[in-house]
N, C-alpha and C positions, 0 to 999 in steps of 0.2 A: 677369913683369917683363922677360925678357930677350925676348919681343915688341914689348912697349911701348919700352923701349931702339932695337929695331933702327928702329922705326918712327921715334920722334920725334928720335935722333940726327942732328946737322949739319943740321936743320930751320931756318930761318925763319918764328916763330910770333908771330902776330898775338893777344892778346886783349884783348878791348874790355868795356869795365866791371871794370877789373884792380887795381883797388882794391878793390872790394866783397867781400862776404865771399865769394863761390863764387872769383867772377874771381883774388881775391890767393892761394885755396888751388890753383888751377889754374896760377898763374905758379909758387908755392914746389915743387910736385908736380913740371912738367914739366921744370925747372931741371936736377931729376934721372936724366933720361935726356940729360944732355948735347947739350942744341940747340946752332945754331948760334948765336941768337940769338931773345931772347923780347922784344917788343916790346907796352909794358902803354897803354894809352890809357884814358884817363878824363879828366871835369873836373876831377876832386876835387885840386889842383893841394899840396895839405898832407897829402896822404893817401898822393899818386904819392911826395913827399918822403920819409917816414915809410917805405912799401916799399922805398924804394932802403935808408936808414939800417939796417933791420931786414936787409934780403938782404943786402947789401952784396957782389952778384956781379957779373962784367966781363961774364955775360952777358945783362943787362936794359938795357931801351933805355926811357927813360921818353918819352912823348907825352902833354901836355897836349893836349886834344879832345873833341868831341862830335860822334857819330853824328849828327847832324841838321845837320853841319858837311861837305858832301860832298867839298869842296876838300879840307879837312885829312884824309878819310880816304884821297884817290888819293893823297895823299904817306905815308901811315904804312901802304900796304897792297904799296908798291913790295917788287920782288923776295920776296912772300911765299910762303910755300908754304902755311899752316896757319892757318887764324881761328878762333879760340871768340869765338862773340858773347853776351856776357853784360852788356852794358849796356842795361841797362830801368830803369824807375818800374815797384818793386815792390809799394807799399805800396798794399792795395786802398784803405783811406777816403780816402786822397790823392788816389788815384785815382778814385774817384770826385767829389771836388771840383775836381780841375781834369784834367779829362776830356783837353780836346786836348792838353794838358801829354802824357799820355800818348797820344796817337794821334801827335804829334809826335816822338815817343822809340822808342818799342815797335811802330810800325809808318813811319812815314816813315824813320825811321833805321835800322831794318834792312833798306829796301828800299834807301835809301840805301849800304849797305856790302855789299847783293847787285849793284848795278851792278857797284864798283869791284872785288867781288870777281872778276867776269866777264871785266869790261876785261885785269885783269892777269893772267886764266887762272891763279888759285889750284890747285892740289892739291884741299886739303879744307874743306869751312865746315860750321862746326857751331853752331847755334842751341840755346842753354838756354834751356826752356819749362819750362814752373811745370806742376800739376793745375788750378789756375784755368783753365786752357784750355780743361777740358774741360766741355763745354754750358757754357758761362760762363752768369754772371748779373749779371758785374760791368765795369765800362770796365775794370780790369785782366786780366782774365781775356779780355776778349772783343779786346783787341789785342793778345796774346799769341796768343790763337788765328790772328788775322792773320799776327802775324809766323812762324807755324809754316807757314800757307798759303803765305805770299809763299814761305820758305826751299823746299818743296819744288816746287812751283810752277816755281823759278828753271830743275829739270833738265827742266823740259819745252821751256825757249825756249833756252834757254843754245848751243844751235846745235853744231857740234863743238868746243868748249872742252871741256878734261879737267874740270872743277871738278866736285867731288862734293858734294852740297848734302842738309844733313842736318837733325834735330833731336834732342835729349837730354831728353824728359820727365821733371821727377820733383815730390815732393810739401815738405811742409817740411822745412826744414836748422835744426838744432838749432843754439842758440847764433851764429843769425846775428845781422847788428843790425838790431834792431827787435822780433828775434823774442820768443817769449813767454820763453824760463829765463832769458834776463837780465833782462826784468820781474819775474819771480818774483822771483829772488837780490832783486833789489833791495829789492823788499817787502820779503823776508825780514829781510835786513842794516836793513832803518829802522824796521822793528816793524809795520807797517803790512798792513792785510788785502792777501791777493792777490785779486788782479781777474781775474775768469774771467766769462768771454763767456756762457758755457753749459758746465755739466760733460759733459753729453753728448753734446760734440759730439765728433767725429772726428776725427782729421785723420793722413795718411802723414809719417813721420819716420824721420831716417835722418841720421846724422853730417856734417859738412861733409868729412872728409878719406873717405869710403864713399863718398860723394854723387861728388866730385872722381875717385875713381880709375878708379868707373864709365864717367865721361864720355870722361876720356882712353880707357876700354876700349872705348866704343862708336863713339869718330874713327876709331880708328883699324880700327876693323872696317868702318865705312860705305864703301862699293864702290860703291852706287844710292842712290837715292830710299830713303829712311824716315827714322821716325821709332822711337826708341831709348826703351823705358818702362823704368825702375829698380825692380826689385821690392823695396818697401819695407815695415817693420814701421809699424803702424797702432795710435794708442792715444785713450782720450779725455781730452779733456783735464781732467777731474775728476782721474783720475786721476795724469797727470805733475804738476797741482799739489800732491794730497798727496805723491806718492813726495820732490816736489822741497822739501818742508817739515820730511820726514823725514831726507832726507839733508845738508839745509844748516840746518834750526833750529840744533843744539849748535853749530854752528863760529860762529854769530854772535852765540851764546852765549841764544839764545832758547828758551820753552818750545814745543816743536810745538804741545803741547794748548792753547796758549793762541793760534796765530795762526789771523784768524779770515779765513774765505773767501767773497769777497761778489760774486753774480752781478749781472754787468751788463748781461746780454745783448747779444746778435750786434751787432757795427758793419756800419754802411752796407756794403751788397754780399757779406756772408757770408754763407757756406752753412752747414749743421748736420753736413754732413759733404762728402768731396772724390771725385775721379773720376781716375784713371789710364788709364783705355781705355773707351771707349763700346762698347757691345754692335755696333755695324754697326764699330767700327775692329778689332773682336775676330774677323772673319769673313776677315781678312787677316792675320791674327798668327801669329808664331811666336817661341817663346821656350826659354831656355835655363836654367840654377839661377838667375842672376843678372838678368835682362832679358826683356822682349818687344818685338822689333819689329814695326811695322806699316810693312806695307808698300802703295804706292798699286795700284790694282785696274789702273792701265799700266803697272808694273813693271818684266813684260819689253819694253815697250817703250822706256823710258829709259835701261836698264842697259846694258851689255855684255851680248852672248850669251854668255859665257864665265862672267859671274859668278853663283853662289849663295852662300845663307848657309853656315856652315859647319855641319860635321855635326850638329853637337850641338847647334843649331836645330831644333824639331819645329814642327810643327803646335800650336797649344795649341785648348783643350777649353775653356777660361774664357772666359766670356759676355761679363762683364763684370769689370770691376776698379774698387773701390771702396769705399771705409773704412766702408761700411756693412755691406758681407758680409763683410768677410773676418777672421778670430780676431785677436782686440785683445791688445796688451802685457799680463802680468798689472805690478803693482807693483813686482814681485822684478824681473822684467827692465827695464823703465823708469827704475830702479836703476842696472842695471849701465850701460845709455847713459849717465847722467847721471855716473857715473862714469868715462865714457870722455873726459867733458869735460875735466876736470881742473879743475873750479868751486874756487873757491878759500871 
């Protein structure tokens, strides 16, 4: 804590997509290490409203905008020192129906806020990246991988500007919107079966305020090129719909044994399970209890000669990282998450 304090105090922090669920837990998070100012950019101009009403702190700067907007971003990027880019089109089936929608978004407008970032010789920028990136199979996944190339890519031309160009892998965030336990809840609360894709499928999950303290932990660690993987608990999702039937039936006054649970199988562009590190990204990794990063095979060409990871970075010994191999949630703990939510 009193790292991340010295780090992001009296800062100028940019973050983009700062309404959405990761972006508004990263404005409420960083607030607390006393910036100088947190400046939130999104369209969602009822939503930027709703964050000022709910903060109601002297230190958020609100910007209506859009990343695919480049004029408006050289004005909301002046005197920064810090950008978390977390404005994308997240939703794969969306994404997959309107394709350039997201090629427009998740790769022109990140390329678009790696100029401005450059121009104004930023500090640090850090790109939130999904496990959809990794071997994608889908237009969300496969411009997300984009926008992870363009970010690191940036310290190869970036020339001597200080900017340190980074990214933050991780996998699902519980209780975001769209995600699946508020579909659930909802089923639950109307009586109605829960809709499950495939029980066996996989997928990485992890808190939004876990998910959120990682990233601030891995900005402010980034010194070179990499990219930042969150090691995260993994469960299927058969199972977080029973745990989540068990732990919310009685409050909405329902019988568990009686809601019934109806596969609909996978939507456009899903996988049966997800990927955190490719076996050839794992041949450059090194990680710690909390993280793996990967780092680019010109490394020490980009960095500083001065800088390495810190000590407690090794080598790691993992192939590969992915919700197929690695030991799944039992019920008891997928429990105690869903408990961490505070579902009503």
């Amino acid at each position: 804590m009193k790292e991340l304090k010295n780090f992001y105090e009296d800062k100028t922090i940019l973050i983009t997509g700062g309404v959405g669920s990761i972006g508004s837990e990263l404005v409420r998070k960083v607030i607390e290490y006393n910036p100088k100012v947190v400046r939130i950019l999104d369209n969602n101009e009822t939503a930027l409203f709703n964050l000022e009403e709910e903060l109601q702190s002297e230190k958020i700067r609100l910007f209506v905008g859009d990343v695919k907007d480049k004029e408006r971003l050289r004005r909301a990027i002046e005197e920064v020192d810090i950008v978390f880019h977390a404005a994308a089109l997240k939703h794969v089936p969306l994404c997959e129906y309107n394709p350039f929608e997201a090629v427009k978004t998740n790769v022109i407008g990140t390329q678009n806020l790696i100029d401005v970032a450059i121009d104004e010789e930023i500090e640090k920028f850090t790109t939130i990246s999904t496990d959809k990136a990794v071997n994608p199979v889908n237009v969300m996944g496969a411009t997300k991988l984009l926008a992870e190339r363009l970010t690191i890519s940036a310290n190869f031309y970036k020339g001597k500007r200080k900017t340190v160009f980074s990214c933050v892998r991780f996998g699902n965030v519980l209780d975001t919107r769209g995600s699946v336990v508020p579909l659930f809840e909802k089923q639950i609360k109307e009586g109605t079966p829960l809709t499950i894709t495939d029980p066996n499928m996989t997928r990485f999950m992890m808190s939004i305020p876990k998910a959120v303290e990682l990233v601030l932990k891995a900005a402010g660690m980034a010194k070179g090129a990499g990219i930042f993987i969150l090691k995260m608990p993994a469960l299927r999702i058969g199972d977080l719909a029973e745990a989540t039937i068990e732990e919310l039936a009685s409050k909405y006054g329902r019988d568990p044994n009686g809601i019934e649970m109806k596969t609909i199988g996978k939507r456009a562009g899903e996988k049966l399970y997800e990927e955190l590190m490719t076996e050839d990204e794992a041949t450059n990794a090194y990680e710690d209890g909390e993280m793996f990063v990967v780092l680019p095979q010109n490394f020490e060409i980009i960095s500083k000669p001065s800088y390495k990871l810190p000590d407690n970075f090794k080598k790691t010994h993992v192939k590969e990282y992915s919700s197929k191999d690695i030991k799944l949630l039992t019920k008891v703990e997928i429990k105690s998450l869903l408990n961490d939510l505070n579902l009503e």
